[in-house]
C-alpha positions in Angstrom: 86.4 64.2 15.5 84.0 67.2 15.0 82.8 67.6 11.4 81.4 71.2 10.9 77.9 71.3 9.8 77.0 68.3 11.6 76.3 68.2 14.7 75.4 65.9 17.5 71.5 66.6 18.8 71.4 65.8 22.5 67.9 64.9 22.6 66.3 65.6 26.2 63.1 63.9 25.5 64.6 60.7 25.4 67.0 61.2 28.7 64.3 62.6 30.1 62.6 58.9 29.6 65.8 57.2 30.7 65.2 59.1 34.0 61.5 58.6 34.5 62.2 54.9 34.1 64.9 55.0 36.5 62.9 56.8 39.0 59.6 54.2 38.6 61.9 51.6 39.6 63.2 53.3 42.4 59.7 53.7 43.7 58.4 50.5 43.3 62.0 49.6 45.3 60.9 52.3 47.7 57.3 50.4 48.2 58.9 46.9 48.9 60.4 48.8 52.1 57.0 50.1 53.3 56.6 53.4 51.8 55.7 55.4 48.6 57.3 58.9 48.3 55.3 62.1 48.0 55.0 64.8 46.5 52.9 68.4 47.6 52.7 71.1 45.1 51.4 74.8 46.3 49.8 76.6 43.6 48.6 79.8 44.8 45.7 81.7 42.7 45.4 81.0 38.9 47.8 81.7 36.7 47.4 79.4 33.6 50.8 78.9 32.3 51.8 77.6 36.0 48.1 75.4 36.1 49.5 73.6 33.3 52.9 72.7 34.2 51.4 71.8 37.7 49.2 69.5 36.1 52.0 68.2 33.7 53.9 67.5 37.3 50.8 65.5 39.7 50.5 63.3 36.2 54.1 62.4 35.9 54.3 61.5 39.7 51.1 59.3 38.6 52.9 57.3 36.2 55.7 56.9 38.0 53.7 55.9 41.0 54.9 59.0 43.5 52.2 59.7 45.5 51.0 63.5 44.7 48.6 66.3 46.1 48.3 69.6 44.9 47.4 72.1 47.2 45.2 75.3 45.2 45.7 78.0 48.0 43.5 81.2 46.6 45.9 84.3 44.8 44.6 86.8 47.9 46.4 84.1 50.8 48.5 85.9 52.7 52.1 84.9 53.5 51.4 84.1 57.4 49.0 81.6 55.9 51.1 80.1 53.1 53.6 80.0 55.8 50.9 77.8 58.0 50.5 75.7 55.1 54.2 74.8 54.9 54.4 74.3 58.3 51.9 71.7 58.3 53.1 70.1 54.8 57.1 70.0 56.8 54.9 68.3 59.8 53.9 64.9 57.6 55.7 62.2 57.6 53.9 60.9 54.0 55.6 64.0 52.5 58.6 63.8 51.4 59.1 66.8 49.0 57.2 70.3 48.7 57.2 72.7 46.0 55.9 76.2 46.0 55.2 76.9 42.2 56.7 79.9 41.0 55.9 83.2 40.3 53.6 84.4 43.7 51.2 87.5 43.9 53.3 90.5 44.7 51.9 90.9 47.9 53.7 87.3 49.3 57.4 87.1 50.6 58.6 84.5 48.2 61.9 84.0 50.2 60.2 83.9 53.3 57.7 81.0 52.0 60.9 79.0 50.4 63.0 78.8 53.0 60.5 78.1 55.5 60.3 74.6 53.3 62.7 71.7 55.8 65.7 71.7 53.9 65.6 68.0 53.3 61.9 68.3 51.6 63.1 71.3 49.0 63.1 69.4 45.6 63.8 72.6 43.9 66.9 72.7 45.4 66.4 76.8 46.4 66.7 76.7 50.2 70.1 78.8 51.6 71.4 75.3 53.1 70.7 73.5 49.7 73.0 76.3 47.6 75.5 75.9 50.2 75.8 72.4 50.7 76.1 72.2 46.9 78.3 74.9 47.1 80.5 73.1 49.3 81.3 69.9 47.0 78.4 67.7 48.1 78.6 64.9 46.7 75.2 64.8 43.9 73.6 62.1 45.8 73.6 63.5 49.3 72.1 67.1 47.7 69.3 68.2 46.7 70.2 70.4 43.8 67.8 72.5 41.7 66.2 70.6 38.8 67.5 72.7 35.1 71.0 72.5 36.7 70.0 69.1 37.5 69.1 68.7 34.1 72.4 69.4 32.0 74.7 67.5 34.4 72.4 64.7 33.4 72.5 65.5 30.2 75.9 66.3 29.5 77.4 62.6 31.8 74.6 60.6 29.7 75.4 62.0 26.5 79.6 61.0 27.1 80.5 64.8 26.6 83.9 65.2 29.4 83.6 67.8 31.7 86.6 66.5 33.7 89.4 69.9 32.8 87.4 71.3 30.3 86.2 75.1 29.9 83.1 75.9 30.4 81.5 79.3 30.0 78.0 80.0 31.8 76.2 83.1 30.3 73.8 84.1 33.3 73.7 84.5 37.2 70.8 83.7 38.4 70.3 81.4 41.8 68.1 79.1 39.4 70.0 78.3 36.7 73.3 80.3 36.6 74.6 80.4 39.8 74.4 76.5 40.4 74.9 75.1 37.1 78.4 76.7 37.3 78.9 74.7 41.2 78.2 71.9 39.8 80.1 72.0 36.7 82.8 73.2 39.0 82.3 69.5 41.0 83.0 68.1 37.9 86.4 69.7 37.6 85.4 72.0 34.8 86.7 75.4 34.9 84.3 77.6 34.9 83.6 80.9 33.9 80.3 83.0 34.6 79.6 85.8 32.3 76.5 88.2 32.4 75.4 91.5 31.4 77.8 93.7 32.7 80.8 91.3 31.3 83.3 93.0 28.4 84.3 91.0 25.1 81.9 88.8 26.1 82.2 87.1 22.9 86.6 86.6 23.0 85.5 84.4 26.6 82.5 82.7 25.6 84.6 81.1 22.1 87.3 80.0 24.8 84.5 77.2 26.0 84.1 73.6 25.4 80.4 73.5 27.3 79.0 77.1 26.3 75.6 77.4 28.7 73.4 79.7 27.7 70.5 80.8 30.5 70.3 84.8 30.2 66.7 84.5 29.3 67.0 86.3 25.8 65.9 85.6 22.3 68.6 83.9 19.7 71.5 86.3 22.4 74.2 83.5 21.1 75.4 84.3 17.8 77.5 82.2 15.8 80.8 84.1 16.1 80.3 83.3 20.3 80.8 79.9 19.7 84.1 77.9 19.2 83.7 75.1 16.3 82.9 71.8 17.5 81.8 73.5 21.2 78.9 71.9 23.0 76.2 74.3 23.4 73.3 74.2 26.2 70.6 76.3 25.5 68.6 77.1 28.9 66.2 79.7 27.3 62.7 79.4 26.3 61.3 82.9 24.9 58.5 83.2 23.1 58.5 85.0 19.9 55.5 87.1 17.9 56.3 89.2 14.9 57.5 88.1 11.6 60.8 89.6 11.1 61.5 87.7 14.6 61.1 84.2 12.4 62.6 85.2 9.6 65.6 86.6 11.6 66.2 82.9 13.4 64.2 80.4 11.3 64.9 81.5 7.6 63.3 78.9 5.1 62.2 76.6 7.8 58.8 75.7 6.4 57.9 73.8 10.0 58.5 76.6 11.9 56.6 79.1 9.5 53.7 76.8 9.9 53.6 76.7 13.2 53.8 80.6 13.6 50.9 81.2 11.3 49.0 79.0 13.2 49.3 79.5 16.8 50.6 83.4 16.0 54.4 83.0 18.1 57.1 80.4 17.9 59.7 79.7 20.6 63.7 80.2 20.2 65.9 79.4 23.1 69.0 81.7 24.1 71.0 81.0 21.1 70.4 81.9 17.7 69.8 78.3 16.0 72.5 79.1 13.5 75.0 78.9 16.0 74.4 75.4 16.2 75.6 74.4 13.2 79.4 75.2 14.2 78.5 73.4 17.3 79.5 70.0 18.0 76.6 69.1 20.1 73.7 70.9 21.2 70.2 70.8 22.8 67.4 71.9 20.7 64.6 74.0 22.0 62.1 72.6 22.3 63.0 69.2 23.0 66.3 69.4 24.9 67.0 71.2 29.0 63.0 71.7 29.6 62.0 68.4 29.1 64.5 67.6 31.9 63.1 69.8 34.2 60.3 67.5 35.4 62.2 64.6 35.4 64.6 65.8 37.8 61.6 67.0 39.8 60.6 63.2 40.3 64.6 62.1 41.0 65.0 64.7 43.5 61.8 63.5 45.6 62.6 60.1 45.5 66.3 61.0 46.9 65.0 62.9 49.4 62.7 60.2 50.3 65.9 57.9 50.6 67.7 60.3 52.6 64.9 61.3 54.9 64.9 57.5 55.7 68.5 57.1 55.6 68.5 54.8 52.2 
């Protein structure tokens, strides 16, 4: 039974462990039958947020013994020859999965370059026949699915929370987190609602959900009186936040936080406003909860589709 003012903290960092384990065993499973999946990241010019969370990915294919390259294209490539690159990358055999790190220079068709990826080798689940097949019912281990959605399935079965007839409410429609977080929750037998900018009283629908999904990409946007008590809560967002009366507004008298802010200048707050959690009866923290899945699902999703480029 859900006792208000303590909730459960579904902590990603440690499923996100669970995972990686999982996944190191399934490689060295993968080696006994003659091959080592791999892994090709594009990273096209410099951008330092995406140089670090490429990095963060080649090292966790290291530790988990998934063979890696990164590929360091420069920012003035054109899209004919990031579409050469592709090519040749869908061409090997020692390849198994290839990911175009996002966002490109303005001057590159980004739909162009991801759907020229081989179906079977998108690990971010984002190619037309991906959505569709997942779409369709697939069933999870014969789809490459994208790797937040990923994410909160895992955390959601791992963490015992039914999703078998409940409601669920998605705030958010994007093809990355939105749109296919609600298909899969939908192969679960939720029943699912998407909400978004444009939808009315969006607060009467949103406290009508058991799993309340939050991935519209805005500060603290879910307010306590959008949640149902005792509701589970997935917060998707990660937005970084630089002015005082911003910390005061969603961390007031949290000395860790303060610290942390007068220190490195900004804080981060994910898409619900943390005192929402309280009324909760689970939640994911941020950090610390759907991000920390995001590579892990990344390293599961090229080992599958090493399996199913090899038929098991």
């Amino acid at each position: 039974m859900h006792v208000e003012g303590n909730p459960r903290v579904l902590d990603g960092v440690a499923i996100a462990a669970e995972i990686k384990a999982e996944v190191a065993q399934e490689v060295a499973a993968a080696r006994t039958k003659g091959y080592t999946p791999g892994l090709a990241v594009i990273l096209v010019g410099e951008v330092p947020a995406s140089q670090i969370y490429v990095r963060s990915k080649v090292k966790t294919c290291g530790e988990l013994g998934i063979y890696s390259e990164m590929l360091t294209p420069p920012a003035s490539s054109t899209t004919e020859e990031l579409l050469a690159m592709v090519d040749a990358l869908n061409k090997r055999d020692d390849i198994d999965g290839i990911l175009i790190q996002l966002p490109l220079p303005d001057h590159v068709d980004t739909n162009q370059l991801l759907d020229a990826v081989l179906p079977e080798k998108d690990v971010d689940g984002f190619h037309p026949i991906n959505a569709g097949r997942l779409l369709s019912g697939a069933a999870p281990n014969e789809v490459l699915a994208p790797c937040t959605p990923a994410g909160i399935i895992e955390i959601l079965k791992r963490s015992n929370i039914p999703m078998s007839g409940q409601r669920a409410v998605v705030i958010g429609r994007s093809n990355i987190v939105g749109k296919p977080v609600a298909s899969m929750l939908i192969n679960e037998s939720a029943t699912v609602t998407i909400c978004h900018s444009r939808t009315r009283d969006l607060a009467t629908i949103t406290r009508e959900a058991d799993i309340l999904v939050a991935a519209i990409g805005r500060p603290g946007y879910v307010t306590p009186e959008m949640v149902r008590p005792g509701a589970t809560i997935i917060d998707v967002g990660i937005n970084r936040i630089t002015t005082e009366a911003e910390v005061e507004r969603f961390f007031p008298g949290n000395a860790k936080r303060r610290e942390g802010f007068e220190k490195r200048g900004s804080t981060i707050v994910g898409d619900v406003d943390p005192a929402a959690f309280a009324i909760s009866g689970a939640f994911t923290p941020v950090p610390g909860g759907v991000g920390a899945l995001t590579i892990a699902m990344l390293m599961s999703n090229t080992v599958k589709a090493a399996k199913l480029r090899r038929k098991g």
